[in-house]
Structure formats: structure tokens, C-alpha cells
C-alpha positions in Angstrom: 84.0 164.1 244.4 82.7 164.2 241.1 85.7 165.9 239.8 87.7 163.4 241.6 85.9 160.4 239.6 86.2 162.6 236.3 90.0 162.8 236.7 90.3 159.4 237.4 88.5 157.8 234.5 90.2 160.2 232.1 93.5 159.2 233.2 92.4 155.8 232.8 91.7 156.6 229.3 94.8 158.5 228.2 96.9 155.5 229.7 94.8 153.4 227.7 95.0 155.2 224.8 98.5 155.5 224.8 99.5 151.8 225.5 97.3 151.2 222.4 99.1 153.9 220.1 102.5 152.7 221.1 101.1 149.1 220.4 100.1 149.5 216.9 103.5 151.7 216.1 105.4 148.7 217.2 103.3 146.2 214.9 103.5 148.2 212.2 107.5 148.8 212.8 107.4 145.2 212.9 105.3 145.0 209.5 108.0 147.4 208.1 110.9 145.4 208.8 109.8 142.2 207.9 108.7 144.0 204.8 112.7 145.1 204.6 113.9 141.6 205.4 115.7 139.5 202.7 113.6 136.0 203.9 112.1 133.8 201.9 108.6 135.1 200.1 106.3 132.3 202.2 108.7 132.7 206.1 107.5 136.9 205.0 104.0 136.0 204.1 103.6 134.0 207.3 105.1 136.6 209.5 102.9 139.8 207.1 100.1 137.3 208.4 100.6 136.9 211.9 101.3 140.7 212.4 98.0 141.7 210.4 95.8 139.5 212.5 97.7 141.0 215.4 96.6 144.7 214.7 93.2 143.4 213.4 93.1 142.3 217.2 94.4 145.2 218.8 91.9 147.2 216.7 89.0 145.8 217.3 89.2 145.2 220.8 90.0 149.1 220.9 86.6 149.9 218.7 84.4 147.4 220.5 84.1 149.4 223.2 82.4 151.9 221.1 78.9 150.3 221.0 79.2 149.3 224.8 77.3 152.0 226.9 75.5 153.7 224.2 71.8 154.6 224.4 69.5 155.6 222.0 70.5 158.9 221.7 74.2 158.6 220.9 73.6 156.8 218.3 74.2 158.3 214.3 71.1 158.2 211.7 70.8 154.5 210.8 73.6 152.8 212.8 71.9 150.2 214.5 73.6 147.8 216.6 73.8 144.0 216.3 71.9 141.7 218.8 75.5 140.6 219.8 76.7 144.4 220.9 72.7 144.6 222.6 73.8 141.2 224.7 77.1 142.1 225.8 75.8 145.9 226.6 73.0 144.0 228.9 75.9 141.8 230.5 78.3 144.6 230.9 75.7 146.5 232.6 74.4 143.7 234.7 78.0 143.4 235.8 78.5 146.8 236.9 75.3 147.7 239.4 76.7 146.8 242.9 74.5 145.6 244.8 76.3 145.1 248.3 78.7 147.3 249.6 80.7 147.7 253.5 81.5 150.8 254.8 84.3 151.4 257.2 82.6 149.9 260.3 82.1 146.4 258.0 79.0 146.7 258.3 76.8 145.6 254.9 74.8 148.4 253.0 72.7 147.4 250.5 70.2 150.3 249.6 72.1 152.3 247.0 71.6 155.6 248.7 74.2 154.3 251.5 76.5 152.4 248.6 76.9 156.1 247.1 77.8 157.7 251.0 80.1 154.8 251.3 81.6 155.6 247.7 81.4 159.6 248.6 82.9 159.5 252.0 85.7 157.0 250.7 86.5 159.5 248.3 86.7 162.7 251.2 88.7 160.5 252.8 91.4 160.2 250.6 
């Protein structure tokens, strides 16, 4: 099962990772050919604009997930995070814990013990 969860999450994250690679090659293609283009200089330094704050965007939404998740540990000599990424690491895991789960009779199990059979035998099932 735990190999099962393993695969899953890390095909999650190639797929992820490889919309966001083909993303940025076609803003910077794009950057490229407006670059190219015979326009007028302020119709180019519109367009330059709009397609920097467009991988500015991609990028950071890519990176925030980097503080997310982190504990002490993992963390690198003096890199401390901001009391934003502390906020949104206590909402994010506030948002994950599951707290009420049904297993296949519908019937509710709320210990976490029984969410993690109903999770495991779910995932022999399948």
C-alpha cells in the first residue's frame, strides 16, 4: 500500500513538473518572438511586460510550494521562513487532517486508526 501511495504522488509530481516545463518554454518562445517582431517599441514593451509577469507567476507558484510542509529539520543554516509561509503551512495542514471518513458499508469512522483501514483496504481493493 505504501508503494502504491509512493507511485501515485510521484506521478503526480512528474505530471506537474512537466506541465510547468512545457509552460515556461512556451512563454519564453513567446518572449522570443515578440522580441523578433517588427512592432512598434511601446505594443513590444507591453507584450515583454505581460509575458514577464506571466513567468514571474508561473514561477513562483512553482517555488511556493517549497516552504509548505517543511519542519525544522529541512530547513538550510539561516533560512528562516516568513510569518506568511508559517500561516499558510498551519492552514494547509489544518486542511489536510481528515477527520470523518465512510467505509464501504457507509457507515461514519472517525478515530483515525479506522480512517487509515478504510484508506488501506480501499487501496487492496483496487
Amino acid at each position: 500500500m505504501k508503494r502504491r501511495i509512493c507511485l501515485l504522488f510521484s506521478r503526480a509530481g512528474v505530471e506537474r513538473c512537466r506541465e510547468h516545463e512545457s509552460m515556461e518554454h512556451f512563454y519564453y518562445s513567446a518572449l522570443y518572438d515578440v522580441l523578433q517582431d517588427e512592432k512598434d517599441s511601446g505594443d513590444k514593451a507591453l507584450a515583454l511586460k505581460s509575458l514577464k509577469a506571466k513567468i514571474i507567476r508561473l514561477n513562483s507558484t512553482h517555488y511556493r510550494s517549497m516552504w509548505v510542509d517543511n519542519g525544522v529539520q529541512d530547513s538550510f543554516g539561516e533560512e528562516d521562513p516568513s510569518l506568511h509561509h508559517l500561516i499558510k503551512e498551519r492552514k494547509r495542514q489544518v486542511q489536510r487532517t481528515i477527520h470523518m471518513n465512510h467505509d464501504k458499508n457507509d457507515s461514519p469512522q472517525m478515530s483515525s486508526l479506522d480512517i487509515l483501514r478504510v484508506f488501506a483496504g480501499h487501496f487492496e481493493s483496487k
